[in-house]
Chimera marker file (.cmm) of the C-alpha trace (Angstrom):
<marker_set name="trace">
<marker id="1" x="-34.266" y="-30.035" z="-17.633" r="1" g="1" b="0" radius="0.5"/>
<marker id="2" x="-35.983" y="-27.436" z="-19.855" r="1" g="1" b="0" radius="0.5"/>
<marker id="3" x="-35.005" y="-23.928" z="-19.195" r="1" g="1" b="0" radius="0.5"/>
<marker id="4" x="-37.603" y="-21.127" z="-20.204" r="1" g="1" b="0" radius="0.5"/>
<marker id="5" x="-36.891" y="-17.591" z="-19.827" r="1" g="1" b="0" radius="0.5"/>
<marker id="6" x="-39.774" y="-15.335" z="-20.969" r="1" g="1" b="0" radius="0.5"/>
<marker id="7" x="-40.919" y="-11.837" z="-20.647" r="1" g="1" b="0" radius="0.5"/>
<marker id="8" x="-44.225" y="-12.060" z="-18.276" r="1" g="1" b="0" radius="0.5"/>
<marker id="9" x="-47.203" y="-11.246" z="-19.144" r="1" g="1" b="0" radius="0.5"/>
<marker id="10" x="-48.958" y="-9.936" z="-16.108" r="1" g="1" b="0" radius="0.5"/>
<marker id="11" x="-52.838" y="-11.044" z="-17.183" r="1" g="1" b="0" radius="0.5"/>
<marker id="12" x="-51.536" y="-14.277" z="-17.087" r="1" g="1" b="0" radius="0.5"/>
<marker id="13" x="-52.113" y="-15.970" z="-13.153" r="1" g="1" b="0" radius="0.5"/>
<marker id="14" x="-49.068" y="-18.503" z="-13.547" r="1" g="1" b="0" radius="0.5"/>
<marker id="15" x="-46.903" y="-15.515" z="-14.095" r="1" g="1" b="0" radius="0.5"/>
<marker id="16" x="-48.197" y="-13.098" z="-11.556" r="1" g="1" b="0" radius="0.5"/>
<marker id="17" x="-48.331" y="-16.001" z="-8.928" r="1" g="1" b="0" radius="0.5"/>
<marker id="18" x="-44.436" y="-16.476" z="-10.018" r="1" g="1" b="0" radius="0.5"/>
<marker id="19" x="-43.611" y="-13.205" z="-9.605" r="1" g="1" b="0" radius="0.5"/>
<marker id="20" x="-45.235" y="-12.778" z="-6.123" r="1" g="1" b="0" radius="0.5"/>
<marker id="21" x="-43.547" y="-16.134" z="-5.314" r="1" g="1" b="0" radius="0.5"/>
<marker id="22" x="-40.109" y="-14.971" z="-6.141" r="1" g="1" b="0" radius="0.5"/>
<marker id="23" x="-40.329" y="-11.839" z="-4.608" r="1" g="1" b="0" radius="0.5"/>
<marker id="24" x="-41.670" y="-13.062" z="-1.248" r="1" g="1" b="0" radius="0.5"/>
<marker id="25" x="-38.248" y="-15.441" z="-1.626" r="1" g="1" b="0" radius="0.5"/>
<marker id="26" x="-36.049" y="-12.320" z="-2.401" r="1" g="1" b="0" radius="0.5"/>
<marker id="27" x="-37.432" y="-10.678" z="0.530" r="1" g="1" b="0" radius="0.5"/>
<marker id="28" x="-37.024" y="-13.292" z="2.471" r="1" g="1" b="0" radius="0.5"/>
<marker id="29" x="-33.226" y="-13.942" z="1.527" r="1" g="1" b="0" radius="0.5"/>
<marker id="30" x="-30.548" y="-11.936" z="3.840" r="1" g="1" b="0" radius="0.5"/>
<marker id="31" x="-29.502" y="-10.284" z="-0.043" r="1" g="1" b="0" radius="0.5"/>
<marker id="32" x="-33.912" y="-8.685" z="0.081" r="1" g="1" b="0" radius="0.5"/>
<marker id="33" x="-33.087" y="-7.509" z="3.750" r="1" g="1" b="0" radius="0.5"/>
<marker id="34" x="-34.521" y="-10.693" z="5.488" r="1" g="1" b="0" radius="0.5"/>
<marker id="35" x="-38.305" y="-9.950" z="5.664" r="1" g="1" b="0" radius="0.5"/>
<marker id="36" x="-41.388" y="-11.109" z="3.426" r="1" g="1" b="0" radius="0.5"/>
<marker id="37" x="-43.079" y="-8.984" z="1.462" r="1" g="1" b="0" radius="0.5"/>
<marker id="38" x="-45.917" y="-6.848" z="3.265" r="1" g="1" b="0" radius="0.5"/>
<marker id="39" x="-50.022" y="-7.480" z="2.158" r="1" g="1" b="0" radius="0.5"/>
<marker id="40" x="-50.065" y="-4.581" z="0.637" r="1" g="1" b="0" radius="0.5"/>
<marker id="41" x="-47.093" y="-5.587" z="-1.595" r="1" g="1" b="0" radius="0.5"/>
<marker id="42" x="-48.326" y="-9.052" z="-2.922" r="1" g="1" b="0" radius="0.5"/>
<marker id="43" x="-51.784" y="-8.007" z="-2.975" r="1" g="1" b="0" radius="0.5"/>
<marker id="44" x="-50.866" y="-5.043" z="-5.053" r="1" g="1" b="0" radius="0.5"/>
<marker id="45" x="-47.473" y="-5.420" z="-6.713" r="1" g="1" b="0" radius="0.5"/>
<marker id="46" x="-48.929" y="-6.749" z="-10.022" r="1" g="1" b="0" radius="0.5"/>
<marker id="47" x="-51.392" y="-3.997" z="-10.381" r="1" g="1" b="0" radius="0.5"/>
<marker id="48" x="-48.646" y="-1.269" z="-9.815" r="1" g="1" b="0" radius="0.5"/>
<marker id="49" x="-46.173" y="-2.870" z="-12.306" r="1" g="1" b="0" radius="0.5"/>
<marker id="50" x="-49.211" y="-3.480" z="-15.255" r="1" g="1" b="0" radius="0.5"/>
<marker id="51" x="-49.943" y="0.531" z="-14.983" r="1" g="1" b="0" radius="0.5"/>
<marker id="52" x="-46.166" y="0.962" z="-15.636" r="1" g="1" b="0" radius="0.5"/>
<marker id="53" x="-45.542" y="0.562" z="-19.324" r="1" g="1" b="0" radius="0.5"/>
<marker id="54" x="-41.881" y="1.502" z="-18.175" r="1" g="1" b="0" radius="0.5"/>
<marker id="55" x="-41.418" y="-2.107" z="-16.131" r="1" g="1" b="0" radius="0.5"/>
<marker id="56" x="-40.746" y="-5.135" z="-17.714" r="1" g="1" b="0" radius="0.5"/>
<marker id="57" x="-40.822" y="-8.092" z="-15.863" r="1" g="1" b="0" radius="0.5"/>
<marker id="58" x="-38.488" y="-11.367" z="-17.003" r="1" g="1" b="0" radius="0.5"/>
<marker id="59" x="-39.334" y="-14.775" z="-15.423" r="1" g="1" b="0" radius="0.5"/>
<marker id="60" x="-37.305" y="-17.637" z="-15.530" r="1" g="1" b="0" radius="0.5"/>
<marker id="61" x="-39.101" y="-21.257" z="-15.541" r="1" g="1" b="0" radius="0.5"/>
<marker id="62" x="-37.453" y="-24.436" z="-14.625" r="1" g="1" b="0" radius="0.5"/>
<marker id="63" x="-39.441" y="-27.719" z="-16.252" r="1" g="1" b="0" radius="0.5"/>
<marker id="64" x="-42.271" y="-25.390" z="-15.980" r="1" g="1" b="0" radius="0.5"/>
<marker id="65" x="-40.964" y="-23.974" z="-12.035" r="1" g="1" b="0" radius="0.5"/>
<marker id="66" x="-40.487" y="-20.466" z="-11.069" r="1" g="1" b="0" radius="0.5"/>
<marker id="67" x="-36.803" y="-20.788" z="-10.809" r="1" g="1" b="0" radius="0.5"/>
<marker id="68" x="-35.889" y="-16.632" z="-11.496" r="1" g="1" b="0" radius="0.5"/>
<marker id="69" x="-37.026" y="-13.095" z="-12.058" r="1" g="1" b="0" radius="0.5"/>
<marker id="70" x="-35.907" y="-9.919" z="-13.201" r="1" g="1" b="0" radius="0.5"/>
<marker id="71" x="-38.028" y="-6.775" z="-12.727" r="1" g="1" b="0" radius="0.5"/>
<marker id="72" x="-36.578" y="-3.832" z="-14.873" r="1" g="1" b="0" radius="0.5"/>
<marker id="73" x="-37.617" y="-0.391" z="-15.176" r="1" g="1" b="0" radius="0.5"/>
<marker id="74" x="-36.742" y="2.117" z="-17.487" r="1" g="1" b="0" radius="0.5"/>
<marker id="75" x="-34.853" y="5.435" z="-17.187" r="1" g="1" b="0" radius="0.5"/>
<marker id="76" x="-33.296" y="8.373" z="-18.904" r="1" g="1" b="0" radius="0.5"/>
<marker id="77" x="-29.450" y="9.322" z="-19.506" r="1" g="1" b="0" radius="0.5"/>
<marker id="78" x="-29.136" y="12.315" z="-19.070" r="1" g="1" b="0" radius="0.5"/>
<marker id="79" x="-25.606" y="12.685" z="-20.364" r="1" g="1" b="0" radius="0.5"/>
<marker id="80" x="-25.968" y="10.066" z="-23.151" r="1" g="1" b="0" radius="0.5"/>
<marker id="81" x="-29.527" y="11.304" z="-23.932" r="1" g="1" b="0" radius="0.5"/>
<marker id="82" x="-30.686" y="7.954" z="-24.100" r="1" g="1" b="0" radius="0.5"/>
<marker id="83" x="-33.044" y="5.716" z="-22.509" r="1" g="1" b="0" radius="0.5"/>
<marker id="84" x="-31.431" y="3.106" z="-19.545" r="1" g="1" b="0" radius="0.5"/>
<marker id="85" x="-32.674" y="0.230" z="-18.275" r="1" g="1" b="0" radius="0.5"/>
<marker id="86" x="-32.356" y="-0.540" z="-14.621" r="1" g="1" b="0" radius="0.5"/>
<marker id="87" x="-32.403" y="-4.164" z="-13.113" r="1" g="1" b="0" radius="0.5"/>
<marker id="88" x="-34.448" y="-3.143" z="-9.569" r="1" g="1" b="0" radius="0.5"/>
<marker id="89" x="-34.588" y="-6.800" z="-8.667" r="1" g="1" b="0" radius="0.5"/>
<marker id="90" x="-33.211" y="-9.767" z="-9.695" r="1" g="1" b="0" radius="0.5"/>
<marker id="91" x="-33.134" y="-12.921" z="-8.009" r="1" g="1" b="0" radius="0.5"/>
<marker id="92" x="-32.611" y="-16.920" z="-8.750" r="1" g="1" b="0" radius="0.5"/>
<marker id="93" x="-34.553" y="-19.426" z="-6.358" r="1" g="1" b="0" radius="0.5"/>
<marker id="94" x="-32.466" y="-21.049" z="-4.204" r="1" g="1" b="0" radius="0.5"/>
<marker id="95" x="-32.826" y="-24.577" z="-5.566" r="1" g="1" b="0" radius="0.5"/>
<marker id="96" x="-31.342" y="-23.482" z="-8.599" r="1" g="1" b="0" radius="0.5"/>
<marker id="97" x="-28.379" y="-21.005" z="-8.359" r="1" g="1" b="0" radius="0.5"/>
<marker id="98" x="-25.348" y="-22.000" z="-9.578" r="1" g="1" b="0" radius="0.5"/>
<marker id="99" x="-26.605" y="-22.990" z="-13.103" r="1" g="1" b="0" radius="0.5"/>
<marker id="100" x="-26.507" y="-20.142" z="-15.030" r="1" g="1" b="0" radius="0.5"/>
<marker id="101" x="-29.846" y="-18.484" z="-15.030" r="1" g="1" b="0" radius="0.5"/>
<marker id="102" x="-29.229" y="-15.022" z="-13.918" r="1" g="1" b="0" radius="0.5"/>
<marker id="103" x="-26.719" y="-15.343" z="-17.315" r="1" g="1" b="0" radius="0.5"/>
<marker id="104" x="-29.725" y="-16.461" z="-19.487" r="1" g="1" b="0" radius="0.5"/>
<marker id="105" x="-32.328" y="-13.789" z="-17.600" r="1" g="1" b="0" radius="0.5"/>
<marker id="106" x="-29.470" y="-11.084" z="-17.757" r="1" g="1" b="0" radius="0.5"/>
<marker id="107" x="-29.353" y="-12.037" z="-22.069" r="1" g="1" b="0" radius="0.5"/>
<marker id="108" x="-33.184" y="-10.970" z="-21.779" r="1" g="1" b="0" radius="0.5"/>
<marker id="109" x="-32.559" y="-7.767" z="-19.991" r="1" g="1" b="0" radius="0.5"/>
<marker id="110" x="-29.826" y="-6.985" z="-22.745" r="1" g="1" b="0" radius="0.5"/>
<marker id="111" x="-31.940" y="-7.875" z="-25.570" r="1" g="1" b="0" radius="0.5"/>
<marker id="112" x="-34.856" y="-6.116" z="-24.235" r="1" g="1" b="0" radius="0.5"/>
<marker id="113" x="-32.315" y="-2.856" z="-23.492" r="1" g="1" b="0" radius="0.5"/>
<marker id="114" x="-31.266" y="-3.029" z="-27.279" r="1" g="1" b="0" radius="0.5"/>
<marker id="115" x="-34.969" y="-3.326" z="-28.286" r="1" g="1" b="0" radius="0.5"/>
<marker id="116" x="-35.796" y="0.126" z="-26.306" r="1" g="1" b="0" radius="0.5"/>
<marker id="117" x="-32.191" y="1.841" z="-28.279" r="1" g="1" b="0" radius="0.5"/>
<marker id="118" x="-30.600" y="1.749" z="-23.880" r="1" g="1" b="0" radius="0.5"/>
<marker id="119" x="-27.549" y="3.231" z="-23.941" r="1" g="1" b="0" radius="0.5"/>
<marker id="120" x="-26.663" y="1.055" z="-20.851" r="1" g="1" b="0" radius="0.5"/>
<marker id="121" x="-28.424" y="-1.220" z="-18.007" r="1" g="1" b="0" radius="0.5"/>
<marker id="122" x="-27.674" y="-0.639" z="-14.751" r="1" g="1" b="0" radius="0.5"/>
<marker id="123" x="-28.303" y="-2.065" z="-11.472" r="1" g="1" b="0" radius="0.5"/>
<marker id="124" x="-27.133" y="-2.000" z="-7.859" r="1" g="1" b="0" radius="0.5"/>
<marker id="125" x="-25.445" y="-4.866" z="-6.133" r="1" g="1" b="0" radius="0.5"/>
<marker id="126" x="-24.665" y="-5.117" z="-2.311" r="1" g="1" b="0" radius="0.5"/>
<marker id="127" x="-21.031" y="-5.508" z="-1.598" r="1" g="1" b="0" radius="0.5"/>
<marker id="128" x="-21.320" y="-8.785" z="0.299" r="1" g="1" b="0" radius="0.5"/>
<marker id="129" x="-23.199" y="-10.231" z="-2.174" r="1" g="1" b="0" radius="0.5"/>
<marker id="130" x="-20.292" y="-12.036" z="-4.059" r="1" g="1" b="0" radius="0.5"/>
<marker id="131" x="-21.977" y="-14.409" z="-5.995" r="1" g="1" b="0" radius="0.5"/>
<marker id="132" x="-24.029" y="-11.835" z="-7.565" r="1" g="1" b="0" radius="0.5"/>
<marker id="133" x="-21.420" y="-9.612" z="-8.101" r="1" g="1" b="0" radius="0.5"/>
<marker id="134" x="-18.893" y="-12.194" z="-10.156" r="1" g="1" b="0" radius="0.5"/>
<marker id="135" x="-22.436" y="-13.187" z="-12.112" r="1" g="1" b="0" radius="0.5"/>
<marker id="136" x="-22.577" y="-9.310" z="-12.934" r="1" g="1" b="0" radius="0.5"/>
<marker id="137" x="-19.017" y="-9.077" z="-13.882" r="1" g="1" b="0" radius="0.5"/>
<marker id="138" x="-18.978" y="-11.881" z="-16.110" r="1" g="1" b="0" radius="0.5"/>
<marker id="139" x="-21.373" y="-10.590" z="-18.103" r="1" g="1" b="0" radius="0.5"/>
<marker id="140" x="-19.619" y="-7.334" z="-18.404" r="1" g="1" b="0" radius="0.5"/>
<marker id="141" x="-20.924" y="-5.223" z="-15.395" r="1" g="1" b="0" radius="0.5"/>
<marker id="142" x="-18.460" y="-3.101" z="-13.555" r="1" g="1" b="0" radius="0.5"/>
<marker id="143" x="-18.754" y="-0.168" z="-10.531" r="1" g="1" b="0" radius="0.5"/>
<marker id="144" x="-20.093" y="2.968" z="-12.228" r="1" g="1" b="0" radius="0.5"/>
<marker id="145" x="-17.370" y="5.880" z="-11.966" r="1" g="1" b="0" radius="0.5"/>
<marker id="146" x="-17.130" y="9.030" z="-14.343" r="1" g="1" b="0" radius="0.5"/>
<marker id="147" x="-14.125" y="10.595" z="-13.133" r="1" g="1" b="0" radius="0.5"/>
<marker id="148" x="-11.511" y="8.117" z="-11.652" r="1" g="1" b="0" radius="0.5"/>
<marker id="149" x="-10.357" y="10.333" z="-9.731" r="1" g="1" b="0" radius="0.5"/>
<marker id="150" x="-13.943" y="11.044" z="-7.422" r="1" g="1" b="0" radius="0.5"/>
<marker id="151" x="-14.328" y="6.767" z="-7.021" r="1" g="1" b="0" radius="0.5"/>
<marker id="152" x="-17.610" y="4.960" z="-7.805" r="1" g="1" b="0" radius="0.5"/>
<marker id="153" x="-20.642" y="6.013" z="-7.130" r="1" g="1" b="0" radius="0.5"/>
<marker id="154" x="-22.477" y="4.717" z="-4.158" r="1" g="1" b="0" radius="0.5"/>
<marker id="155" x="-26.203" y="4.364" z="-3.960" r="1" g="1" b="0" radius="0.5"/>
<marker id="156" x="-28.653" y="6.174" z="-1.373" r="1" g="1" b="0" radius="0.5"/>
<marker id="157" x="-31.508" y="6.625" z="0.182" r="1" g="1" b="0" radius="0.5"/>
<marker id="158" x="-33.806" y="8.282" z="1.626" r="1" g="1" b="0" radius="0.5"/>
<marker id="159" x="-36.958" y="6.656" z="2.755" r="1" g="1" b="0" radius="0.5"/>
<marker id="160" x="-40.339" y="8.613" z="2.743" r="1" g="1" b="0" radius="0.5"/>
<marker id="161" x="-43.666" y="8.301" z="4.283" r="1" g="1" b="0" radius="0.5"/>
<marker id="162" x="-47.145" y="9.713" z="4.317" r="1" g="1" b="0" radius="0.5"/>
<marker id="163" x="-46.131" y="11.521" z="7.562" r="1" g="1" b="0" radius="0.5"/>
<marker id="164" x="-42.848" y="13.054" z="5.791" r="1" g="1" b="0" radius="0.5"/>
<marker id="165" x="-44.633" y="13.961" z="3.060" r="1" g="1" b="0" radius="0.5"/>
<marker id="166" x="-46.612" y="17.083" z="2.353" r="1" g="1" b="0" radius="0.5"/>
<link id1="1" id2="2" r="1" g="1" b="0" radius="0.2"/>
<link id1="2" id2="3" r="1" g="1" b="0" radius="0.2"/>
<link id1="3" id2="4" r="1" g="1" b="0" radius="0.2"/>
<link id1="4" id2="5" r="1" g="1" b="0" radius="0.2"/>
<link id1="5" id2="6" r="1" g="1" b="0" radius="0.2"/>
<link id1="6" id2="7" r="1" g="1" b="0" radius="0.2"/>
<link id1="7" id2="8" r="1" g="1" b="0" radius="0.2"/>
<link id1="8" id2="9" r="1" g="1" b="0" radius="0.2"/>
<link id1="9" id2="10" r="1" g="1" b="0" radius="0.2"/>
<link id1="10" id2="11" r="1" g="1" b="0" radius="0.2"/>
<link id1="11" id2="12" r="1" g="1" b="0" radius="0.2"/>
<link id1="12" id2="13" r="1" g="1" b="0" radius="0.2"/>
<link id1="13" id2="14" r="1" g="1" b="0" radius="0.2"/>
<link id1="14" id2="15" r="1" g="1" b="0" radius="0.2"/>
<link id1="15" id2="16" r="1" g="1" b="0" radius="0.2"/>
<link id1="16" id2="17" r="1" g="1" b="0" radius="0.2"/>
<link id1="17" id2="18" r="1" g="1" b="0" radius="0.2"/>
<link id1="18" id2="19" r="1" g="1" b="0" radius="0.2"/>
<link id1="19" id2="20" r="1" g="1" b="0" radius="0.2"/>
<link id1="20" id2="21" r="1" g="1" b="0" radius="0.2"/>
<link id1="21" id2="22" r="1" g="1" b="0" radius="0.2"/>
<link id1="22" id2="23" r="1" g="1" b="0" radius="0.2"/>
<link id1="23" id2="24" r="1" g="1" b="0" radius="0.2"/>
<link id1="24" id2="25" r="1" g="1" b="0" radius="0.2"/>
<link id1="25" id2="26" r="1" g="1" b="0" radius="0.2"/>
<link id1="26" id2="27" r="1" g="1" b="0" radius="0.2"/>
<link id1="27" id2="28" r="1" g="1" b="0" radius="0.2"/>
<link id1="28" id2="29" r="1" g="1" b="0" radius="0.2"/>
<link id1="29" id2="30" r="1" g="1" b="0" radius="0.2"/>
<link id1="30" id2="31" r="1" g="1" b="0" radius="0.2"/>
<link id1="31" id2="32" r="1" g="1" b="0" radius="0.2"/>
<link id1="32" id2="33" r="1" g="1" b="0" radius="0.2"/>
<link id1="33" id2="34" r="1" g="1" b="0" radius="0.2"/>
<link id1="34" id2="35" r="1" g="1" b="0" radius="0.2"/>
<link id1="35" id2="36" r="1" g="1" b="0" radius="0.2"/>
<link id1="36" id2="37" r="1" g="1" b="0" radius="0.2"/>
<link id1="37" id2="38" r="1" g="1" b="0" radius="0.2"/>
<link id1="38" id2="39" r="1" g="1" b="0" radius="0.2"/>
<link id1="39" id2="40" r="1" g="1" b="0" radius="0.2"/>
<link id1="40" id2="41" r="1" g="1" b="0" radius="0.2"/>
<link id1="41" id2="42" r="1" g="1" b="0" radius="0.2"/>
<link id1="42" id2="43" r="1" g="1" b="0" radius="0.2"/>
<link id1="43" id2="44" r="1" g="1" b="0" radius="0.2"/>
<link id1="44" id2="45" r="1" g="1" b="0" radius="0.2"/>
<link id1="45" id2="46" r="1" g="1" b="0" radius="0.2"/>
<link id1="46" id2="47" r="1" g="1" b="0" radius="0.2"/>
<link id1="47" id2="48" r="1" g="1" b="0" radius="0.2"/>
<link id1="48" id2="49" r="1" g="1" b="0" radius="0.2"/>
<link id1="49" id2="50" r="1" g="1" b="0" radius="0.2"/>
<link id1="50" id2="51" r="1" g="1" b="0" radius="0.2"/>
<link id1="51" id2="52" r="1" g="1" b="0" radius="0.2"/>
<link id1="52" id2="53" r="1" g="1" b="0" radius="0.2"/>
<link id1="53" id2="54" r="1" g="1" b="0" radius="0.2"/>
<link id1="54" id2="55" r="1" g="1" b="0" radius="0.2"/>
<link id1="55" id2="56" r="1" g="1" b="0" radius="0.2"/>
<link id1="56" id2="57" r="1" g="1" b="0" radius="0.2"/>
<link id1="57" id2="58" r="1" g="1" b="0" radius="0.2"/>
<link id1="58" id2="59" r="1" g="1" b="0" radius="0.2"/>
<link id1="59" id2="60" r="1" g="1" b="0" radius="0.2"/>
<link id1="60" id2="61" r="1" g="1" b="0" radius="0.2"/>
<link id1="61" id2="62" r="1" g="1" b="0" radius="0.2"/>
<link id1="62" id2="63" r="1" g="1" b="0" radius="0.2"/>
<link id1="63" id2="64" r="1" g="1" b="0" radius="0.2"/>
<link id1="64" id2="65" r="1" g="1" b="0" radius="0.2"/>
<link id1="65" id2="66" r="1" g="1" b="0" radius="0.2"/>
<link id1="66" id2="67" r="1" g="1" b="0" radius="0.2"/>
<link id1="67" id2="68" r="1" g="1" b="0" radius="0.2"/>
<link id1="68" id2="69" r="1" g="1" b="0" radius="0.2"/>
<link id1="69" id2="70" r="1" g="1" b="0" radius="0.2"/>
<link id1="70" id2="71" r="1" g="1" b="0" radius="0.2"/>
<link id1="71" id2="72" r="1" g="1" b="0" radius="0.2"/>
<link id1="72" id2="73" r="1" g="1" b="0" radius="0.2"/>
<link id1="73" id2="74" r="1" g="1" b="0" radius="0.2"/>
<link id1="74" id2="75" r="1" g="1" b="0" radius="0.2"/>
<link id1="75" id2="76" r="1" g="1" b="0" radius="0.2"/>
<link id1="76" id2="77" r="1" g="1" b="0" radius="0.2"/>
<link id1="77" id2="78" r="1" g="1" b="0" radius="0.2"/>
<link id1="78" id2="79" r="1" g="1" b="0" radius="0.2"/>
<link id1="79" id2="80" r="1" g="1" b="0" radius="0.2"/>
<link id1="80" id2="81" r="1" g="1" b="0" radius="0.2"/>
<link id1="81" id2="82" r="1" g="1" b="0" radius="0.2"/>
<link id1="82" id2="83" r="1" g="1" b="0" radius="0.2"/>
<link id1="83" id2="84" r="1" g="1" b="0" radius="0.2"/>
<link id1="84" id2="85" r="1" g="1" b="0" radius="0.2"/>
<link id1="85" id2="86" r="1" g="1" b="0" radius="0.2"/>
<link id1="86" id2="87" r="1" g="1" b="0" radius="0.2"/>
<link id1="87" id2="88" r="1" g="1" b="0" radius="0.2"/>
<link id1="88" id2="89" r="1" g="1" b="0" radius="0.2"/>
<link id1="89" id2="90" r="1" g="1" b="0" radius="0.2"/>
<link id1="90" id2="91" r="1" g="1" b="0" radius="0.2"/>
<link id1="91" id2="92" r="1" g="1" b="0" radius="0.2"/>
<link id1="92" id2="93" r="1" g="1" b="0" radius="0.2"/>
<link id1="93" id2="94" r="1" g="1" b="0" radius="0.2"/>
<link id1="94" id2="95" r="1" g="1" b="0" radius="0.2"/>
<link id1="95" id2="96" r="1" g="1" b="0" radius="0.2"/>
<link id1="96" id2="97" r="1" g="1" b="0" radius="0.2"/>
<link id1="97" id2="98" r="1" g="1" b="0" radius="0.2"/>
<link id1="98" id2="99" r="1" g="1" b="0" radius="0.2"/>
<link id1="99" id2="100" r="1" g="1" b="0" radius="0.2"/>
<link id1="100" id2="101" r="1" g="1" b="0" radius="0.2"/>
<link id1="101" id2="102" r="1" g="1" b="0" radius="0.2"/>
<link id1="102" id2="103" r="1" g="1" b="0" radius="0.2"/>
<link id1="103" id2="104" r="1" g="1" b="0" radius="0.2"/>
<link id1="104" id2="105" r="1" g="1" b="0" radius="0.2"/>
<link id1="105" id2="106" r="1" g="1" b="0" radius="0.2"/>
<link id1="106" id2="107" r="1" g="1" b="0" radius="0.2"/>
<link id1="107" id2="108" r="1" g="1" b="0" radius="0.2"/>
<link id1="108" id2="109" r="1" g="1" b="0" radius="0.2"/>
<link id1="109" id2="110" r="1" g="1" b="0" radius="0.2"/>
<link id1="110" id2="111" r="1" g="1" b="0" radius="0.2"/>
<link id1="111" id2="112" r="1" g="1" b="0" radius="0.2"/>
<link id1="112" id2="113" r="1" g="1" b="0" radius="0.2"/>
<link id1="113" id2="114" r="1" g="1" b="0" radius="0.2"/>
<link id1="114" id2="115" r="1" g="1" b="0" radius="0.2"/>
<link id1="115" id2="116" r="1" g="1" b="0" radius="0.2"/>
<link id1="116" id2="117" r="1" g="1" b="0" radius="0.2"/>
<link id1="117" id2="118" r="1" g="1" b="0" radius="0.2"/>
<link id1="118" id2="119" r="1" g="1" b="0" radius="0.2"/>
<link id1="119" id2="120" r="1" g="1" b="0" radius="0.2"/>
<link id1="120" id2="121" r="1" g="1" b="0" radius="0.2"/>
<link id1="121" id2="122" r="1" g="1" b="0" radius="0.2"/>
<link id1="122" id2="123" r="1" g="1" b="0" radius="0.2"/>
<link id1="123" id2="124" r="1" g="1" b="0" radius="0.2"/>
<link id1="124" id2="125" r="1" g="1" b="0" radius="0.2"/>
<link id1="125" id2="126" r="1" g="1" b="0" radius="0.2"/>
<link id1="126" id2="127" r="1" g="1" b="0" radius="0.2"/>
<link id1="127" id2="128" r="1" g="1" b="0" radius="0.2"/>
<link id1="128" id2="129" r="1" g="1" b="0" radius="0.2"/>
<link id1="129" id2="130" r="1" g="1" b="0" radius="0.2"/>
<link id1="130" id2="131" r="1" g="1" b="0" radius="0.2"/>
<link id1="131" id2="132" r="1" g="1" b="0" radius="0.2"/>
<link id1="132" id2="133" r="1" g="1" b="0" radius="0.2"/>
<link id1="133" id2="134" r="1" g="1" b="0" radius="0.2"/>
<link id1="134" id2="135" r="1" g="1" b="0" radius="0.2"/>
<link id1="135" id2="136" r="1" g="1" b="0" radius="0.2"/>
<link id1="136" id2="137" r="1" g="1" b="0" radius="0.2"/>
<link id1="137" id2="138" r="1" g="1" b="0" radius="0.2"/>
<link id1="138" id2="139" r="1" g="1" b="0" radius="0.2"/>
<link id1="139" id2="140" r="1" g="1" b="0" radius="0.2"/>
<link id1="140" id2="141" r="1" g="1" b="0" radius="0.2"/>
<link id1="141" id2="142" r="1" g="1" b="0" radius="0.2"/>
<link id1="142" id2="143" r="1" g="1" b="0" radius="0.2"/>
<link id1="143" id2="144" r="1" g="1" b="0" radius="0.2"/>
<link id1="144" id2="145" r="1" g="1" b="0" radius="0.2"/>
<link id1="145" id2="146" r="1" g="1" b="0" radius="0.2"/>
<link id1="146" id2="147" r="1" g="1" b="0" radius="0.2"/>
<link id1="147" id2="148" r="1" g="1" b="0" radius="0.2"/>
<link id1="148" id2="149" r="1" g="1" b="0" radius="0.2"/>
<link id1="149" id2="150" r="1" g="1" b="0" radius="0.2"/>
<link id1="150" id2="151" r="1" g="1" b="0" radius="0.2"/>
<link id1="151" id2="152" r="1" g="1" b="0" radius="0.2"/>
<link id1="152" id2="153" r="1" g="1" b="0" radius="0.2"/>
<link id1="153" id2="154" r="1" g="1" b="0" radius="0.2"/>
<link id1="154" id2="155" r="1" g="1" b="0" radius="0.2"/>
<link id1="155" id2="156" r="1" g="1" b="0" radius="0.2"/>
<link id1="156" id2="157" r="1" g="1" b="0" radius="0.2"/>
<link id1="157" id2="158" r="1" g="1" b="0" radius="0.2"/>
<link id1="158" id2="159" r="1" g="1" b="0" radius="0.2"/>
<link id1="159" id2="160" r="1" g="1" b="0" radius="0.2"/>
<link id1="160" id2="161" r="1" g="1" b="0" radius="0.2"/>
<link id1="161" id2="162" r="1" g="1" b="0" radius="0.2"/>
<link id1="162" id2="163" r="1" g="1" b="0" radius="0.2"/>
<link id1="163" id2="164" r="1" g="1" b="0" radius="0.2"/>
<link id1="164" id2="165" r="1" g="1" b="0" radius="0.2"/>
<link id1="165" id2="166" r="1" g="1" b="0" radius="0.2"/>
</marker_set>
């Protein structure tokens, strides 16, 4: 088994088909909210991402397989003063959890982070999602808090439209 993870390059049609691919999966999975992406998402995703020099995109291969994907995009620290680096999505193909790839494409994400002087990565996790969660803590993720006292900080929502918007 050869194990490749890379950092895509989006004018390159085996790594835009694997990251529409993966995607549609994530979607798909209960963890992506159980629905595949829309047309206008896989027809356009790529596009949107390559005007973003802010996104990188990690892709793991499997003897040459779309077997993972991490889509990151960077932020700001306010506190630290410091560039972040978010992990928006990250998902491992079904075939092929349980063998360590979101630890190798998570290693990438670091690496790139350190490249870019991040002060930290961050990412959001849903609470049922168990497996993900003790891959996150084993490679040194934990709840966000900055006063123990006021708990961890939950993430929100709110979800716009053309019609909410002015």
């Amino acid at each position: 088994m050869t194990i490749e993870i890379i950092k895509a390059d989006l004018s390159k049609q085996d790594h835009t088909e694997a990251l529409i691919q993966l995607m549609s999966e994530y979607a798909l999975d209960a963890m992506g909210g159980g629905q595949d992406l829309s047309e206008f998402a896989k027809n356009n995703l790529v596009a949107e991402l390559s005007k973003r020099s802010s996104a990188h995109v990690i892709i793991a291969f499997v003897d040459r397989i779309p077997a993972g994907l991490a889509i990151c995009l960077e932020g700001f620290s306010t506190f630290a003063c410091k560039p972040l680096l978010n992990i928006h999505d990250l998902i491992v193909s079904a075939p092929y959890r349980g063998q360590g790839l979101s630890k190798l494409i998570l290693q990438m994400v670091e690496a790139i982070a350190c490249d870019l002087g991040c002060c930290k990565i961050t990412l959001e996790v849903l609470d049922g999602n168990h497996a993900a969660k003790a891959a996150y803590k084993s490679c040194g993720f934990s709840g966000y808090e900055l006063n123990p006292e006021m708990g961890h900080a939950l993430f929100w929502e709110k979800k716009l439209s053309i019609a909410t918007c002015p």
